[in-house]
C-alpha positions in Angstrom: 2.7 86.8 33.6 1.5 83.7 34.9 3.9 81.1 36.7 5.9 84.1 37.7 5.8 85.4 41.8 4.6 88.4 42.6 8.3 89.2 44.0 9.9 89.1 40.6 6.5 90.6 38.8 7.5 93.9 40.9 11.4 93.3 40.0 10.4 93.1 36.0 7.9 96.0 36.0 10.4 98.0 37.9 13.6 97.0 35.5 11.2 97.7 32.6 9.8 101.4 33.8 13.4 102.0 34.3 15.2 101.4 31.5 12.1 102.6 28.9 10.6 105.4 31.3 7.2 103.9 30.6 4.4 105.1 32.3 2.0 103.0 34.8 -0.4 102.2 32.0 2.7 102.0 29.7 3.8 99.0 31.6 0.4 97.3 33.0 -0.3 96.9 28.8 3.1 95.6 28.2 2.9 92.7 31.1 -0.7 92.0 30.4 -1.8 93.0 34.2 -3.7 96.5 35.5 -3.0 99.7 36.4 -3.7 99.0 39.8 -1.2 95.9 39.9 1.8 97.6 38.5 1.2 100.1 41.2 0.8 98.4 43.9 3.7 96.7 42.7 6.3 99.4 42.3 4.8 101.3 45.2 4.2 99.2 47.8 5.6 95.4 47.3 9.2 96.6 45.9 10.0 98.8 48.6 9.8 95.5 50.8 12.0 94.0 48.4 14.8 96.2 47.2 13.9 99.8 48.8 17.1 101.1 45.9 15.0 99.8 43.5 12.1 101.2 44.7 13.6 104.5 45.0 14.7 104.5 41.4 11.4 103.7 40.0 9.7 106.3 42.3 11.3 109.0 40.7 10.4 107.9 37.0 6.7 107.7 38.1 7.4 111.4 39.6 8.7 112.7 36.4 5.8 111.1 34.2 3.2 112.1 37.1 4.5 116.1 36.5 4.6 115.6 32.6 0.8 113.7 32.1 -0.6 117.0 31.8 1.8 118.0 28.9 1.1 114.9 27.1 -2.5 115.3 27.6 -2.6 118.2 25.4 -0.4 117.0 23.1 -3.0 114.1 22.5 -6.1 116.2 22.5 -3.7 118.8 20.0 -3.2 115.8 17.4 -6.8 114.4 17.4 -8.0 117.7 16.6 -5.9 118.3 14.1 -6.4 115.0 12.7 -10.5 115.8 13.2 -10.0 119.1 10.7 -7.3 118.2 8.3 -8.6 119.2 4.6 -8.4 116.1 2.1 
């Protein structure tokens, strides 16, 4: 996201975790930076600049936070079904 301040890099990765429900990692693939930046971006920075905002993404990273778990064993259910398929 290069030529693009770190004001409206928090704005887009906010509007984008918001309108798709995307997780942290979800998102930091998606615009190309890490974890740690979309983060620190939705967390921190955005509350600074639109605290509604902020508040809106905060409870989408909530929900995903109390699901991971779930979709961890869903992931560790298909690879081992994948591992002992017969064919």
């Amino acid at each position: 996201m290069k030529g693009v301040s770190i004001e409206e890099r928090a704005v887009n990765l906010a509007h984008y975790i918001i309108e798709t429900k995307d997780t942290v990692r979800g998102a930091a693939k998606k615009f190309g930076v890490s974890k740690s930046t979309v983060h620190k971006d939705v967390s921190e920075r955005l509350t600074y600049i639109n605290k509604a905002l902020a508040a809106e993404v905060r409870e989408i990273l909530n929900e995903n936070k109390a699901e991971r778990h779930i979709r961890g064993g869903l992931a560790t259910k298909l690879k081992y079904e994948d591992k002992h398929k017969v064919g």
